[in-house]
Each structure stands twice: as structure tokens, then as C-alpha cells.
FIKOLZA-1660 file (N, C-alpha, C; in steps of 0.1 Angstrom, whole numbers, plus 5000, padded with zeros to 4 digits):
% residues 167
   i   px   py   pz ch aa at
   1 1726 9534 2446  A  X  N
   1 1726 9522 2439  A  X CA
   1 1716 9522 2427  A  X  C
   2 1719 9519 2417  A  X  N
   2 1711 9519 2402  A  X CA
   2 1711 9503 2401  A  X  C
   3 1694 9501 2401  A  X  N
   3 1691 9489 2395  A  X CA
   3 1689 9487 2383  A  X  C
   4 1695 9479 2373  A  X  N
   4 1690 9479 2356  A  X CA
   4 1685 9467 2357  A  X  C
   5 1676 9471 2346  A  X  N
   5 1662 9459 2342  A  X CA
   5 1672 9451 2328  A  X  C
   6 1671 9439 2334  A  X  N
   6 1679 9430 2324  A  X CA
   6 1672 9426 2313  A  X  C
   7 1658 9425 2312  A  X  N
   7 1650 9427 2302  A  X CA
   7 1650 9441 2291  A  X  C
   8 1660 9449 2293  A  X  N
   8 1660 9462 2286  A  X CA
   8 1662 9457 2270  A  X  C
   9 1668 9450 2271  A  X  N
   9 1677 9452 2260  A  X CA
   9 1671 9440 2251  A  X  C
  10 1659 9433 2253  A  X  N
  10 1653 9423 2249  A  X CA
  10 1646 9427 2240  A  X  C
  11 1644 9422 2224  A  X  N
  11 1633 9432 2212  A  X CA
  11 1622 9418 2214  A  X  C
  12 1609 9424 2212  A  X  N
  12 1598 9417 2211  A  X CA
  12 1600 9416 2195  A  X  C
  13 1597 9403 2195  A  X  N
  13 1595 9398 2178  A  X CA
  13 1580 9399 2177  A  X  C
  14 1578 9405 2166  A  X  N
  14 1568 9405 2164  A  X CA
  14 1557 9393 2157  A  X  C
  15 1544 9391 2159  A  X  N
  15 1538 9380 2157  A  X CA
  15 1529 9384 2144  A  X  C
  16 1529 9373 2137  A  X  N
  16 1524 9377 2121  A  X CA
  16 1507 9370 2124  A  X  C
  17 1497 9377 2125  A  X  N
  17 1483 9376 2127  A  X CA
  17 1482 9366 2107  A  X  C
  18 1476 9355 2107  A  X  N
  18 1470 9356 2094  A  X CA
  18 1458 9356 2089  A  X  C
  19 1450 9356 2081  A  X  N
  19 1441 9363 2081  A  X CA
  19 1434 9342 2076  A  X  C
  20 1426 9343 2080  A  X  N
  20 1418 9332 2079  A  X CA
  20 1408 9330 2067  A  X  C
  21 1411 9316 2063  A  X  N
  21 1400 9312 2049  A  X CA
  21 1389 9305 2054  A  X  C
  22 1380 9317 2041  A  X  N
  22 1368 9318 2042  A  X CA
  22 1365 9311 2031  A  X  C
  23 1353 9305 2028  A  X  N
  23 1350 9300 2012  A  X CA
  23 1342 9307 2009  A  X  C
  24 1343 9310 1991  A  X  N
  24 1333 9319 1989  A  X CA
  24 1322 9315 1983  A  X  C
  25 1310 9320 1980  A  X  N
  25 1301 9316 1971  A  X CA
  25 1301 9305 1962  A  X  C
  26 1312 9313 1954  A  X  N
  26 1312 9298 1944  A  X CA
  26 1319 9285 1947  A  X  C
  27 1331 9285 1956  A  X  N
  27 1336 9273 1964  A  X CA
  27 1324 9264 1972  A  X  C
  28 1315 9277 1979  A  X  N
  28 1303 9265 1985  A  X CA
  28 1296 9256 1976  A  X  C
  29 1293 9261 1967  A  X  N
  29 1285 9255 1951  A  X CA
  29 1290 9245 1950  A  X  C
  30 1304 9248 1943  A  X  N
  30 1313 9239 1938  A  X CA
  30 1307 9226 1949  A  X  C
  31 1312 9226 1962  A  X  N
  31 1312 9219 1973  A  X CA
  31 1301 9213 1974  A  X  C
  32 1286 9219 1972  A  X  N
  32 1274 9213 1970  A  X CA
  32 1274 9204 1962  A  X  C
  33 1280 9209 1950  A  X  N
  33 1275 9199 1939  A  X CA
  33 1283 9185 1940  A  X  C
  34 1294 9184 1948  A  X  N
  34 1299 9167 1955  A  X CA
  34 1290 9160 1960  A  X  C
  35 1283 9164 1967  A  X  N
  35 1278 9161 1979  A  X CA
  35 1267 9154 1980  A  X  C
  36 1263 9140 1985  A  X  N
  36 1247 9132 1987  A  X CA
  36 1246 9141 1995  A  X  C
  37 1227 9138 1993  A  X  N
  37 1224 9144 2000  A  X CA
  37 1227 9138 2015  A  X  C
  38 1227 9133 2022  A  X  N
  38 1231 9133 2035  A  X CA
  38 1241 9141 2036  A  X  C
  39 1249 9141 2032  A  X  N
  39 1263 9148 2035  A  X CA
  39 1259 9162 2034  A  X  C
  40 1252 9167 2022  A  X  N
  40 1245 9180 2020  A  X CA
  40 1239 9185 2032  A  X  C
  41 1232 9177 2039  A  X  N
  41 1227 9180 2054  A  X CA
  41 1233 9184 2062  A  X  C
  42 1242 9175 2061  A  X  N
  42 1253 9177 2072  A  X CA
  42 1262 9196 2069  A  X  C
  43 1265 9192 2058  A  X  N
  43 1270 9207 2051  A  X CA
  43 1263 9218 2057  A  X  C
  44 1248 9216 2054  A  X  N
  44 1239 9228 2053  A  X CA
  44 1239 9232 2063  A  X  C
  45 1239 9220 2076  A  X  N
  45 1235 9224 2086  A  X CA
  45 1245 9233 2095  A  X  C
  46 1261 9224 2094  A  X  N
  46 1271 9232 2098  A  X CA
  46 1275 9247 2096  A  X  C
  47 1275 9250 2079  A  X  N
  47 1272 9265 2071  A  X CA
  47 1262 9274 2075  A  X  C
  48 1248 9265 2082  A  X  N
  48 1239 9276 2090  A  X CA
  48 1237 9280 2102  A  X  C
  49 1244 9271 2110  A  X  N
  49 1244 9276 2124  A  X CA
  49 1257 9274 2132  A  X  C
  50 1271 9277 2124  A  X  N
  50 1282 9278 2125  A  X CA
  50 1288 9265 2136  A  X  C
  51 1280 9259 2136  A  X  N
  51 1284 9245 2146  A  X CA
  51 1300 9245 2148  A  X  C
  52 1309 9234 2153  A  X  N
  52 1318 9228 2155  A  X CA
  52 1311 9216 2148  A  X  C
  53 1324 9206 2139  A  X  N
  53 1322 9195 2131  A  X CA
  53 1315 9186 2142  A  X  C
  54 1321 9185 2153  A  X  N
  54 1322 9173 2162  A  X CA
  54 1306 9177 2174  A  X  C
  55 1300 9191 2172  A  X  N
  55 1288 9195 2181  A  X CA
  55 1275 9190 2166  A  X  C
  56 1281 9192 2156  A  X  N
  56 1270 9186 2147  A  X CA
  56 1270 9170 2147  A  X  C
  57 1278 9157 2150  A  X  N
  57 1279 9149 2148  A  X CA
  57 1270 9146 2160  A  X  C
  58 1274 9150 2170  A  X  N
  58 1271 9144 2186  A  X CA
  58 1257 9151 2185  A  X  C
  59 1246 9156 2176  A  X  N
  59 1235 9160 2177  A  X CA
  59 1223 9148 2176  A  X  C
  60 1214 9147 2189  A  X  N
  60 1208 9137 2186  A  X CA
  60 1189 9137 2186  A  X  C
  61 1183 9131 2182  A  X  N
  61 1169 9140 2183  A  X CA
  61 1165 9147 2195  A  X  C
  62 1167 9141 2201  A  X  N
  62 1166 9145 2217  A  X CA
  62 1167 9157 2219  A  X  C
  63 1181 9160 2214  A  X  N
  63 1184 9177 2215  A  X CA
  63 1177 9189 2203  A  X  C
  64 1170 9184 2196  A  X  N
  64 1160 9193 2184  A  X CA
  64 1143 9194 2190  A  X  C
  65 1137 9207 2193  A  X  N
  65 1129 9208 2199  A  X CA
  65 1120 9217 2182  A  X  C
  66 1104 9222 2184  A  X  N
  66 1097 9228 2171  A  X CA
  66 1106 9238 2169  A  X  C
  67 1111 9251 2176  A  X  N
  67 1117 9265 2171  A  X CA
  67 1130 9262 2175  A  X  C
  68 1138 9256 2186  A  X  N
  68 1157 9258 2189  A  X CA
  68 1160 9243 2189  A  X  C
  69 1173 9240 2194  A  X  N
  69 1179 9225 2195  A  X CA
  69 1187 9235 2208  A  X  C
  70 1194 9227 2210  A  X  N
  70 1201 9223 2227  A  X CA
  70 1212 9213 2222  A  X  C
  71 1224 9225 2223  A  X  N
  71 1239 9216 2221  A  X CA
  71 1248 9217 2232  A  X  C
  72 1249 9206 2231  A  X  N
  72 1261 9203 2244  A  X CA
  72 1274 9202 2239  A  X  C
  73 1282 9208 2244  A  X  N
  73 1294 9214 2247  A  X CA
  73 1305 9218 2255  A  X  C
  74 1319 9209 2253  A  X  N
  74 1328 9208 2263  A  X CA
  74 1336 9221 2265  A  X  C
  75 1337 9228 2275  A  X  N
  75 1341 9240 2277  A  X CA
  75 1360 9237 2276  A  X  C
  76 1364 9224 2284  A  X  N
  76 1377 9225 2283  A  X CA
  76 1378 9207 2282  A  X  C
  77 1389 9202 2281  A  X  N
  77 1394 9188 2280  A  X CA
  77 1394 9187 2291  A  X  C
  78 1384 9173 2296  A  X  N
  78 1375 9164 2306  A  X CA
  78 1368 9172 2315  A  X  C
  79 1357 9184 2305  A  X  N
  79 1349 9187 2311  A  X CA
  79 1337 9183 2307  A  X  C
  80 1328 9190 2320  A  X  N
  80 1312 9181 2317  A  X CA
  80 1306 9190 2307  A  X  C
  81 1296 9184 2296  A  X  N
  81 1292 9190 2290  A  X CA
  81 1283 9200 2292  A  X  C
  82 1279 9210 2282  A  X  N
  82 1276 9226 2287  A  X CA
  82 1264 9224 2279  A  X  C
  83 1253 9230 2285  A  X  N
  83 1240 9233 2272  A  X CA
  83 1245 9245 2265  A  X  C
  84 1238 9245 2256  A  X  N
  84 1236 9260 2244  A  X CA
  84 1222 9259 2236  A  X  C
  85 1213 9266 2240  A  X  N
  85 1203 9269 2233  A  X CA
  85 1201 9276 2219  A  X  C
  86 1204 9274 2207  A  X  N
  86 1200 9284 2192  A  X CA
  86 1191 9278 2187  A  X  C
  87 1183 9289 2178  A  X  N
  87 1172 9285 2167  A  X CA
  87 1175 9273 2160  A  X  C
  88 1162 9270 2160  A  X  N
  88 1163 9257 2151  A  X CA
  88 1166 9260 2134  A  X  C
  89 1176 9254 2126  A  X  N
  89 1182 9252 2117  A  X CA
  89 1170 9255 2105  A  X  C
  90 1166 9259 2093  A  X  N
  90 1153 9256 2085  A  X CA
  90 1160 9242 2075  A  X  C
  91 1173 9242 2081  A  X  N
  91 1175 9230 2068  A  X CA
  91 1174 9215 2079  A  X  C
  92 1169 9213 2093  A  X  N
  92 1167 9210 2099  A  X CA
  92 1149 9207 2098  A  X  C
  93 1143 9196 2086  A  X  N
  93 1133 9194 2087  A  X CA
  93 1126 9182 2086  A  X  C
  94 1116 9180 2096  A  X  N
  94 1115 9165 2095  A  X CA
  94 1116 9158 2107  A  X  C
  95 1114 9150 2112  A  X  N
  95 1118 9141 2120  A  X CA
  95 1125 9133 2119  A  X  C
  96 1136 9128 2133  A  X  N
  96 1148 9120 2134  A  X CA
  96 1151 9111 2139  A  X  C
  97 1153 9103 2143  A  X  N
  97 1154 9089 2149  A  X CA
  97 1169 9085 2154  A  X  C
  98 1174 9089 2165  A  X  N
  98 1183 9087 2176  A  X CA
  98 1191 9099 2166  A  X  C
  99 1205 9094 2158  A  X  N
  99 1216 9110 2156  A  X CA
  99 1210 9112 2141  A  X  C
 100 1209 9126 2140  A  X  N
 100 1203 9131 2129  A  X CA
 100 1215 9133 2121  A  X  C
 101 1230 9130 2118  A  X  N
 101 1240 9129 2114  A  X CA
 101 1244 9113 2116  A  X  C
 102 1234 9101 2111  A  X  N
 102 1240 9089 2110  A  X CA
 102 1252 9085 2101  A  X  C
 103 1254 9090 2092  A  X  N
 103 1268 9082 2083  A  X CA
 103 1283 9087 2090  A  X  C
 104 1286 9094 2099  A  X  N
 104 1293 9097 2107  A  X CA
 104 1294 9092 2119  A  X  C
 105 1301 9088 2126  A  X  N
 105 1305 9085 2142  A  X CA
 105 1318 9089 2141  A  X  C
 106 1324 9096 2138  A  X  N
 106 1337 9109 2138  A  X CA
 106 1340 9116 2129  A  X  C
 107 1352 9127 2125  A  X  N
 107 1355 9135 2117  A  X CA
 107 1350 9132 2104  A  X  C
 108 1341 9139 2097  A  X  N
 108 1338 9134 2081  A  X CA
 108 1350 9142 2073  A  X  C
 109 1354 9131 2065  A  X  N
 109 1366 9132 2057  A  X CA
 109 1363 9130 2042  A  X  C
 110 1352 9135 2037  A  X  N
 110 1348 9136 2021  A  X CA
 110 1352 9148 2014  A  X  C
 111 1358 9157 2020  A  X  N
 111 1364 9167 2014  A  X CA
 111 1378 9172 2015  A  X  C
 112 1385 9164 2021  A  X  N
 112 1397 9164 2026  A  X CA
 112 1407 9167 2008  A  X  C
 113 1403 9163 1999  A  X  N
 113 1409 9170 1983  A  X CA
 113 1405 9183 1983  A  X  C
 114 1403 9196 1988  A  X  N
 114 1397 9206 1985  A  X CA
 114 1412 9212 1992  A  X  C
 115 1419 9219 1984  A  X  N
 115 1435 9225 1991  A  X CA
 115 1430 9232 2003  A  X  C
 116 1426 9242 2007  A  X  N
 116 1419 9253 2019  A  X CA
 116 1412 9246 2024  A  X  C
 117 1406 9236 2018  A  X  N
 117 1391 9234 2027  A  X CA
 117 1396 9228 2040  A  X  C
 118 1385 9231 2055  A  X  N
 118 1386 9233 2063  A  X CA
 118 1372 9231 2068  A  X  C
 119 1368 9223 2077  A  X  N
 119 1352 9226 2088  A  X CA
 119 1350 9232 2093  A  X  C
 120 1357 9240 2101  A  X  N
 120 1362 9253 2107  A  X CA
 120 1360 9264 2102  A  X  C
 121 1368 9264 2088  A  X  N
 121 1362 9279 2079  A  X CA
 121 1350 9279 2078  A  X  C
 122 1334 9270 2077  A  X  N
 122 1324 9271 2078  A  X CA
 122 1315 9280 2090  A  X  C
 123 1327 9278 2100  A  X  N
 123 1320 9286 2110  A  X CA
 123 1327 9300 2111  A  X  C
 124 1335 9300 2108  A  X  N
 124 1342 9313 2105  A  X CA
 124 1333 9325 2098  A  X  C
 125 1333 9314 2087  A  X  N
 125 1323 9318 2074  A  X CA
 125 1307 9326 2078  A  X  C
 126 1304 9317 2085  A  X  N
 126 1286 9325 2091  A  X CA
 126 1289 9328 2102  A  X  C
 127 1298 9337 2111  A  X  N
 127 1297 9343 2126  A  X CA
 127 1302 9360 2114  A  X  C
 128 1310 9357 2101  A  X  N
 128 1311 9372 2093  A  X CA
 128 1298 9370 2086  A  X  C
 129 1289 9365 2082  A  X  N
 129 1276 9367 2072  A  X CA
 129 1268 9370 2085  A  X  C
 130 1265 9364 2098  A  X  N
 130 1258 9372 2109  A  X CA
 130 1266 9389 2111  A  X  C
 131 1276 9392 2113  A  X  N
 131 1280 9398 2111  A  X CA
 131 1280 9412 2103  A  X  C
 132 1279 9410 2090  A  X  N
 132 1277 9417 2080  A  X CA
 132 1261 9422 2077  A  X  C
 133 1251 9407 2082  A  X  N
 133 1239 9416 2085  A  X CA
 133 1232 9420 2099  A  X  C
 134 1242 9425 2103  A  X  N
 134 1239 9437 2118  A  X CA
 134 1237 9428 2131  A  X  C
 135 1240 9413 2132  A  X  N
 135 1236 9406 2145  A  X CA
 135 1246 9414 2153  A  X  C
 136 1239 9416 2165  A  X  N
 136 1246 9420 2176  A  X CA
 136 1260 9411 2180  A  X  C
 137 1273 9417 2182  A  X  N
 137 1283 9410 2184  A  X CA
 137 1279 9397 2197  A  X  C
 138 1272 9406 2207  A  X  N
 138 1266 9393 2219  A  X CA
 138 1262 9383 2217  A  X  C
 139 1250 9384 2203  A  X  N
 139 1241 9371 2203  A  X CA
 139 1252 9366 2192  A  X  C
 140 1263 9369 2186  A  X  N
 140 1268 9355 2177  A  X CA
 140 1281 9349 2187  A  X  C
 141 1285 9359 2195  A  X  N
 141 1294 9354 2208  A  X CA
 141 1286 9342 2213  A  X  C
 142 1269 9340 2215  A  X  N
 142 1263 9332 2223  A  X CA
 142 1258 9323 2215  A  X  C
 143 1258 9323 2198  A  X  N
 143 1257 9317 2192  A  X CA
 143 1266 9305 2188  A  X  C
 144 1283 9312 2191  A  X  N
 144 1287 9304 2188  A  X CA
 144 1295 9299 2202  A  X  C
 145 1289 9299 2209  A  X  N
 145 1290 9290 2225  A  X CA
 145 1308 9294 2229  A  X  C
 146 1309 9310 2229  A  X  N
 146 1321 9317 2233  A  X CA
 146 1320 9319 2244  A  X  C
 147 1330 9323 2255  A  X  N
 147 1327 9330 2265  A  X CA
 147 1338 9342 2268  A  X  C
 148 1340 9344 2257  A  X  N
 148 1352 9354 2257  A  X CA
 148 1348 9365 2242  A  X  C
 149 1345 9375 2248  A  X  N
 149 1339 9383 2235  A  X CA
 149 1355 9384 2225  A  X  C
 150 1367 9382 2229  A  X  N
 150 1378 9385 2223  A  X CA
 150 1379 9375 2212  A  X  C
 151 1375 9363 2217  A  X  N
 151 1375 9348 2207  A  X CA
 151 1365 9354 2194  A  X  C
 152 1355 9359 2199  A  X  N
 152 1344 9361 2187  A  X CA
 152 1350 9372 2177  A  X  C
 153 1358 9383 2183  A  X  N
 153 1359 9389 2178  A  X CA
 153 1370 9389 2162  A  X  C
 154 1382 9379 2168  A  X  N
 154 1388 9367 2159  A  X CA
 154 1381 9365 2149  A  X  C
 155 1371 9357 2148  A  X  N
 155 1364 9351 2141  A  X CA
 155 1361 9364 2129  A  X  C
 156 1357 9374 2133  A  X  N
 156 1348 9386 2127  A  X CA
 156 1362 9391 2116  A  X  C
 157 1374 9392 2120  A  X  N
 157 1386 9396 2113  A  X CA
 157 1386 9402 2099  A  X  C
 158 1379 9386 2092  A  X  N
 158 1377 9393 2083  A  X CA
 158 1370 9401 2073  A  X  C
 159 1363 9408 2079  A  X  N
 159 1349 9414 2077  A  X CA
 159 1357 9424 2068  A  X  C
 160 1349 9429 2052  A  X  N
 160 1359 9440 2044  A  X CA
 160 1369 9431 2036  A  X  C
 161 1374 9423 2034  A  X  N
 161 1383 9417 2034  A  X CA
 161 1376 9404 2022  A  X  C
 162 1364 9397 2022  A  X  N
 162 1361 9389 2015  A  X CA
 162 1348 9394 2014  A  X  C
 163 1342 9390 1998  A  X  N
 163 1331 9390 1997  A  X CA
 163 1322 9383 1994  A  X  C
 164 1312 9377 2006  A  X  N
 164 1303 9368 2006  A  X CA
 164 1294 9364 2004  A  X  C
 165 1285 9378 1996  A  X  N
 165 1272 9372 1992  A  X CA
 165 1274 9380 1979  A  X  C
 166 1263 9381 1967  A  X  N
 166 1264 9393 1957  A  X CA
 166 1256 9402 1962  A  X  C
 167 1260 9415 1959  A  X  N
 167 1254 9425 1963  A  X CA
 167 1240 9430 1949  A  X  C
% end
């Protein structure tokens, strides 16, 4: 008796990876020079410690200590929030008084005219500039509150591919 696999004859389609937008140097400029400063804060801060929009908004003094801050973070939808310990920000200076991102209480939508632009590519953006200057793939995995080194590795994709600082 010969069993055949009914799956034989089935073709895997294949899946088109695309390659993710990055902004470059002069887009960030560009981008600066819109911007009050509050908003500039908010920018700086997200572009330097590769945040999530929504883990920068929900940051409150409480969670900024002299050298790291303490972000809390939902692992999955209606879960309890998660600590994350990183260095404290240098554009993070000064003292704060309840959320250090007050003109916000949701999505900031001042850039929403930029065709690519994206909050997201900000973090994309600095996990390849950590990246490119030798952080260990672990500490930007833990930086950016992954728990799957495969997710981080995504992120890294485009490494070769754009260039982000002048040489």
C-alpha cells in the first residue's frame, strides 16, 4: 500500500521581505527644523533611546532616576506592565514634574505630512546606529525591551544598505 502526501504538489509562494525606512541625516534636520522645542524633546528623546512613541509618552518623573529611567512595558495585549532599565537619555535634562512629555496624552500627530515618515523608523533608525558602532547584539535586544533575539535582528536588516552618519 503506497501512501501519497497530498501536500506534494502544493508550491510555497514565496514572501517578499521589504526592506524598512530609515531617515537619513538630512531628513532628521529637515525634521528638526519643524519642530518647538517641546516637540524637539520628544523627537530627541525617541531618536536616542529608540523608545516606542507610546513608552515615551507614558514616561513619568517617577520613572527617571541621576544615570537610567525605568520603562514600563506591555509584553502582550492586557498585560501587566514590565520594567526595563536603560541609561538615562543626555537630552533628558533637568527636572520634571509628573509626565515629562506634557503636550501629548496620545499619538503625536505633527508629522503626519512627511510621505515615509513613521515613529517607528526612529527606532529602527538607532538599534542600526547602535549597531554600526559595535553594541553587542544582547545589550540593544535589551535595549529595546525584545525578548526574542530574532525580532532584534529585523530591526538590524538594514545595516550596509543606508548611510547614517558622515564618514
Amino acid at each position: 500500500m503506497t501512501i501519497k502526501n497530498p501536500c506534494q504538489r502544493l508550491e510555497f509562494y514565496p514572501i517578499d521581505i521589504k526592506l524598512k525606512y530609515i531617515p537619513s541625516d538630512e531628513e532628521i534636520a529637515v525634521v528638526r527644523g519643524k519642530l518647538s522645542p517641546s516637540q524637539l524633546l520628544l523627537f530627541d528623546f525617541v531618536e536616542e533611546t529608540g523608545f516606542r512613541i507610546m513608552e515615551a509618552i507614558r514616561l513619568t518623573h517617577k520613572d527617571i532616576e541621576n544615570t537610567f529611567i525605568i520603562l514600563y512595558t506591555r509584553k502582550a495585549k492586557n498585560s501587566n506592565l514590565t520594567p526595563r532599565i536603560i541609561p538615562r537619555p543626555q537630552c533628558l535634562t533637568g527636572n520634571f514634574i509628573d509626565r515629562v512629555f506634557k503636550e501629548w496624552n496620545a499619538y503625536p500627530r505633527f508629522l503626519e505630512d512627511l510621505a515615509d515618515w513613521n515613529w517607528h523608523n526612529l527606532r529602527h533608525r538607532r538599534a542600526s546606529i547602535w549597531a554600526n558602532n559595535n553594541m553587542p547584539i544582547f545589550e540593544i535586544m535589551s535595549r529595546l525591551g525584545h525578548t526574542n533575539m530574532a525580532t532584534t535582528m529585523r530591526y538590524l536588516q538594514l545595516l550596509g544598505f543606508t548611510k547614517l552618519s558622515p564618514t
